[in-house]
C-alpha positions as CSV (number, residue, x, y, z in Angstrom):
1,X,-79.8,40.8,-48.9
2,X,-81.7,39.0,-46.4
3,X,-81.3,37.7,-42.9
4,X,-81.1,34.2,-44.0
5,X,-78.6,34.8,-46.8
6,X,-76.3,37.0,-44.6
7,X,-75.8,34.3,-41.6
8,X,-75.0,31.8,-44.3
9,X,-72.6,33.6,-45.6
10,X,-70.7,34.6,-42.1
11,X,-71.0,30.9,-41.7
12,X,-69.1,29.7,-44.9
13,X,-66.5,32.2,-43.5
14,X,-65.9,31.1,-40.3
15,X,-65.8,27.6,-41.4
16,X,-63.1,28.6,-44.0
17,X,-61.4,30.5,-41.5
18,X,-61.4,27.0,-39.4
19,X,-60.3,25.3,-42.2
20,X,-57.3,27.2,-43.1
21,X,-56.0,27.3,-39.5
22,X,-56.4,23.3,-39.4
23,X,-54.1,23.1,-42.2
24,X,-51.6,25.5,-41.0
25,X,-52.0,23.5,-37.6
26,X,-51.6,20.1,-39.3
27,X,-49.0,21.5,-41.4
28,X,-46.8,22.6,-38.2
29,X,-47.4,19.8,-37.1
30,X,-46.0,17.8,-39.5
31,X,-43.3,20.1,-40.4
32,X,-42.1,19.9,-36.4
33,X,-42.7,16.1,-36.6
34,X,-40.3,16.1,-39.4
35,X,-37.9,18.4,-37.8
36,X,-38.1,16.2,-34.7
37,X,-37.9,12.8,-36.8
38,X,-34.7,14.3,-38.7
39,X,-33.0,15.2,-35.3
40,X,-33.6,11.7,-33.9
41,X,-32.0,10.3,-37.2
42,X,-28.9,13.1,-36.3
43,X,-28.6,11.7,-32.8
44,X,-29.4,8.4,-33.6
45,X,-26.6,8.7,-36.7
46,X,-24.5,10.9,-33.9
47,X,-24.8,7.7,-32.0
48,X,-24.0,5.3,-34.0
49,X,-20.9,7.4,-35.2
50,X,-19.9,7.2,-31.2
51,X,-20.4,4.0,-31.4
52,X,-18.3,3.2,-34.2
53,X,-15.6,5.6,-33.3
54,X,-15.6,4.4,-29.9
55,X,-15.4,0.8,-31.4
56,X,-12.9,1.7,-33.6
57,X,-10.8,3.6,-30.8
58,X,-11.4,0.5,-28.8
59,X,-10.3,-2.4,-31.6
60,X,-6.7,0.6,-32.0
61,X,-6.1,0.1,-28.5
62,X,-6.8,-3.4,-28.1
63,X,-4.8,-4.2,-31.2
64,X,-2.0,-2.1,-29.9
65,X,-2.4,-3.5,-26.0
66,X,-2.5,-7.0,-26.9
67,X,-4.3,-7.6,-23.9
68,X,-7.8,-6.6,-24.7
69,X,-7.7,-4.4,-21.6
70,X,-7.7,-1.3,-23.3
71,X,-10.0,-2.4,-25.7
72,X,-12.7,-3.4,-23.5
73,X,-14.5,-0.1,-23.5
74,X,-16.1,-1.0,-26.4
75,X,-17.1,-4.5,-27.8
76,X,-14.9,-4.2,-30.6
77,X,-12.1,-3.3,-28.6
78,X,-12.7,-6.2,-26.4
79,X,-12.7,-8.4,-29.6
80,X,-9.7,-6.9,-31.0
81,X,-8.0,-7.2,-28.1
82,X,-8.8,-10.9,-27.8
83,X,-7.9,-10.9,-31.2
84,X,-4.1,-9.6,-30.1
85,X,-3.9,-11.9,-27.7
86,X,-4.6,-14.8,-29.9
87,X,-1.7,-13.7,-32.0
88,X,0.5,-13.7,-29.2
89,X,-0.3,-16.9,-28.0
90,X,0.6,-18.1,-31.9
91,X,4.2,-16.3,-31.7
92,X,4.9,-18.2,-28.5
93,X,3.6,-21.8,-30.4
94,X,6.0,-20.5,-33.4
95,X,8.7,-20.1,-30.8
96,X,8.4,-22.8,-28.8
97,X,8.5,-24.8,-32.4
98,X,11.7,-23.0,-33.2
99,X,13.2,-24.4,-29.4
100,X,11.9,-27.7,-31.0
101,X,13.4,-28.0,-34.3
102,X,16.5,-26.4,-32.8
103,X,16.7,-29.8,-30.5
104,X,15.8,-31.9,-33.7
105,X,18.4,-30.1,-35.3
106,X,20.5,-31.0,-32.6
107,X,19.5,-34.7,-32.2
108,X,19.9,-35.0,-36.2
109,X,23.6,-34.3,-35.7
110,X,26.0,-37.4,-36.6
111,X,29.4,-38.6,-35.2
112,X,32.2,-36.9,-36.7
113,X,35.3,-39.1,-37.7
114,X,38.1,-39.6,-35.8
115,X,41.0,-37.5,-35.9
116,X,44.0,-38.6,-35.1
117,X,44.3,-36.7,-32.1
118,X,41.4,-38.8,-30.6
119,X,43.2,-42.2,-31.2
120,X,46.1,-43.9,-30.0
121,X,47.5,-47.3,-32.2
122,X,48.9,-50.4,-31.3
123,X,50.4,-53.6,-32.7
124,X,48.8,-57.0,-31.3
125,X,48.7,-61.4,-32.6
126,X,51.7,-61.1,-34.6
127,X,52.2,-64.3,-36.1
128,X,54.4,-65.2,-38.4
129,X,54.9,-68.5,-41.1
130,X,55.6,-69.4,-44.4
131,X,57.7,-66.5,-45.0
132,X,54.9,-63.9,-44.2
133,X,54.0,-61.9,-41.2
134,X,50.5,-61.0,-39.9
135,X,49.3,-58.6,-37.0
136,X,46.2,-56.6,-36.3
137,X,46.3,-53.1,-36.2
138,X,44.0,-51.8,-32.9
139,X,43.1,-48.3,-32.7
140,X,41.4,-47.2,-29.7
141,X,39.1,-44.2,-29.0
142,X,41.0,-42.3,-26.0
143,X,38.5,-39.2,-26.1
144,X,35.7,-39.1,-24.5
145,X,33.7,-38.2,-27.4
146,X,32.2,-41.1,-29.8
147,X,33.8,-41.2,-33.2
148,X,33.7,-43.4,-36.3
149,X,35.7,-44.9,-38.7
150,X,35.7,-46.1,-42.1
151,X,37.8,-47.3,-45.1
152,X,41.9,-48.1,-45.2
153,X,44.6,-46.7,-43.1
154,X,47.8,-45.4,-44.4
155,X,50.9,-47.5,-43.3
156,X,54.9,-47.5,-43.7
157,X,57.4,-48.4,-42.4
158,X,60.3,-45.4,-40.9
159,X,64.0,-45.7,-40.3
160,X,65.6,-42.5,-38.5
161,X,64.4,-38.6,-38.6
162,X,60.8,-40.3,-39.7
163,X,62.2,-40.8,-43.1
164,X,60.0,-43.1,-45.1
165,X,61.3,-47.0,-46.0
166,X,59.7,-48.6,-48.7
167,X,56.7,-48.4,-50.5
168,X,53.7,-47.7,-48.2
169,X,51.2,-50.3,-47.8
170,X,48.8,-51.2,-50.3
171,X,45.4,-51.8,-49.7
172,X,44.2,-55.3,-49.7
173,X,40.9,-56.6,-50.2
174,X,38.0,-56.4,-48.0
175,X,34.9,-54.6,-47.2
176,X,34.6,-51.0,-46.6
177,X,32.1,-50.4,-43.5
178,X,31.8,-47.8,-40.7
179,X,32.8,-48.1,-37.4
180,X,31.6,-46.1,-34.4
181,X,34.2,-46.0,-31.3
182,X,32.4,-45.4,-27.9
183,X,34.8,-43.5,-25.6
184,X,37.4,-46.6,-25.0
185,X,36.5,-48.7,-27.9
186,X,38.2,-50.2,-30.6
187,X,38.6,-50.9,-34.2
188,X,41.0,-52.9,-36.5
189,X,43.0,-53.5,-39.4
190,X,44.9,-56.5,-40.8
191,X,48.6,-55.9,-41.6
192,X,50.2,-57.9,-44.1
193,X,54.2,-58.2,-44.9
194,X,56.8,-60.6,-46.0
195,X,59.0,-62.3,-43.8
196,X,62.6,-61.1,-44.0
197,X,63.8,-61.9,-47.4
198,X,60.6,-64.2,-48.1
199,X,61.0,-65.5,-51.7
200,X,62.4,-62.0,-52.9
201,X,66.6,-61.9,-54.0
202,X,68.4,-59.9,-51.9
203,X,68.6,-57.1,-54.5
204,X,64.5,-56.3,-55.0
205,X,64.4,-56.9,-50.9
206,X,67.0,-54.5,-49.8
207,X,66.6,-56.1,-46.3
208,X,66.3,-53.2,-43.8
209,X,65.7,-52.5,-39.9
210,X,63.1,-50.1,-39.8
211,X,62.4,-47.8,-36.3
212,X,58.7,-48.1,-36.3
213,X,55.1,-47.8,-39.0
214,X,53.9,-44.5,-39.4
215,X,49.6,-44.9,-39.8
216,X,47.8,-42.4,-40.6
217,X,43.7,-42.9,-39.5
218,X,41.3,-43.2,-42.4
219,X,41.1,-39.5,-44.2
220,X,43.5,-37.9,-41.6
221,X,46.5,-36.0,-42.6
222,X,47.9,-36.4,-39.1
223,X,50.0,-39.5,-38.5
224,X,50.5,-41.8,-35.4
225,X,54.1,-43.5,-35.1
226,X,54.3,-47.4,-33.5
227,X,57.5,-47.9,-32.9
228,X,58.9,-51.1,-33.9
229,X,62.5,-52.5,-34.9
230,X,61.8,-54.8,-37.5
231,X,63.6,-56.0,-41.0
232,X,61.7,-55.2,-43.9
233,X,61.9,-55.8,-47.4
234,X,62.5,-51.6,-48.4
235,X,63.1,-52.4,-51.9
236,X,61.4,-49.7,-54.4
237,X,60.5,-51.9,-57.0
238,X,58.5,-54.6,-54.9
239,X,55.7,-54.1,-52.5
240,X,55.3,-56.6,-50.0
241,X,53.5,-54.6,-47.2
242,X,49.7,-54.2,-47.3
243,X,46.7,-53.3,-45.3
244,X,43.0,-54.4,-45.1
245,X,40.1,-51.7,-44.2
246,X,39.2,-51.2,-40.4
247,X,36.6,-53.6,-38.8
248,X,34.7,-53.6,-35.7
């Protein structure tokens, strides 16, 4: 082998030689570039996690603050907590709106009728002709509560012990309305009877002197007593007495 031949050979060595360490040198390379890559993805990953979990811790403590103080470590903690507070601020509205439709409530209310307790009765223009009587029933609020009133009163006449005389009233015609009593006011009803015998005989009057009129206020079970001597037809199978519905 010749001169020539042998330095070309050492020469394709050596260059092979270069070549192979090259590659392994690229090769680390790469490989460490990838190790490096894949632990920038792990911290970058690790950091988003701590983000996230510190987001997520942030929005629990917010949401459970209500405030938003606690949640403002992180951005999603200040949101939630803004959040909370927005839902507080709606509880109030709702409860605010319950004070308000308790005072509608309240306002929406109505008079309640007058009970007897609430109203005293008295007789007033009695006038008398033609063998029949007329007066007008006045009842007068004496609470100091308003109070209505509405429809017929029930009216007859009493002789001793509050025993009843007669037939009681029958209602005569008219029209029903309400009437609301102010603390002092009043409302009325027409009274009607006969006068003394009137064009009755003696036997269907049964002439009688009656103590006083027992009324009872429209639906009450309770009874006012007028007192009032008076002669009354008490006869059980005629029914002279009668009563119209109460008017302003």
């Amino acid at each position: 082998m010749n001169t020539t031949t042998v330095h070309r050979a050492r020469t394709r060595s050596g260059s092979s030689r270069l070549a192979v360490l090259a590659l392994g040198t690229a090769t680390a390379a790469l490989a460490l570039s990838a190790c490096s890559g894949t632990s920038s993805t792990g911290g970058s990953s690790g950091t988003s996690g701590g983000s996230s979990a510190s987001s997520a811790a942030g929005a629990a403590s917010g949401a459970v603050g209500g405030s938003g103080t606690s949640g403002s470590t992180g951005g999603s903690g200040s949101t939630a907590g803004t959040g909370s507070g927005s839902t507080g601020g709606s509880t109030t509205g709702s409860s605010t709106g319950g004070s308000t439709g308790g005072s509608a409530a309240g306002a929406a209310v109505q008079r309640g009728a007058c009970t007897s307790s609430q109203l005293s009765v008295a007789q007033e223009n009695p006038s008398v002709g033609a063998g029949q009587y007329y007066s007008t029933l006045v009842f007068t609020n004496k609470s100091g509560t308003s109070c209505t009133m509405a429809g017929y009163p029930g009216v007859s006449y009493v002789i001793a012990n509050g025993v009843q005389s007669g037939n009681p009233a029958a209602r005569s015609g008219g029209t029903v309305a309400t009437v609301t009593l102010q603390p002092g006011g009043t409302a009325s009803a027409v009274l009607h009877d006969s006068n003394g015998i009137s064009g009755y005989t003696p036997q269907q009057c049964d002439l009688t002197t009656a103590q006083g009129l027992r009324i009872y206020p429209p639906n009450e079970k309770a009874a006012l007593f007028l007192p009032w001597s008076h002669q009354h037809c008490a006869g059980l199978s005629i029914n002279p007495l009668s009563i119209g519905p109460v008017t302003k």
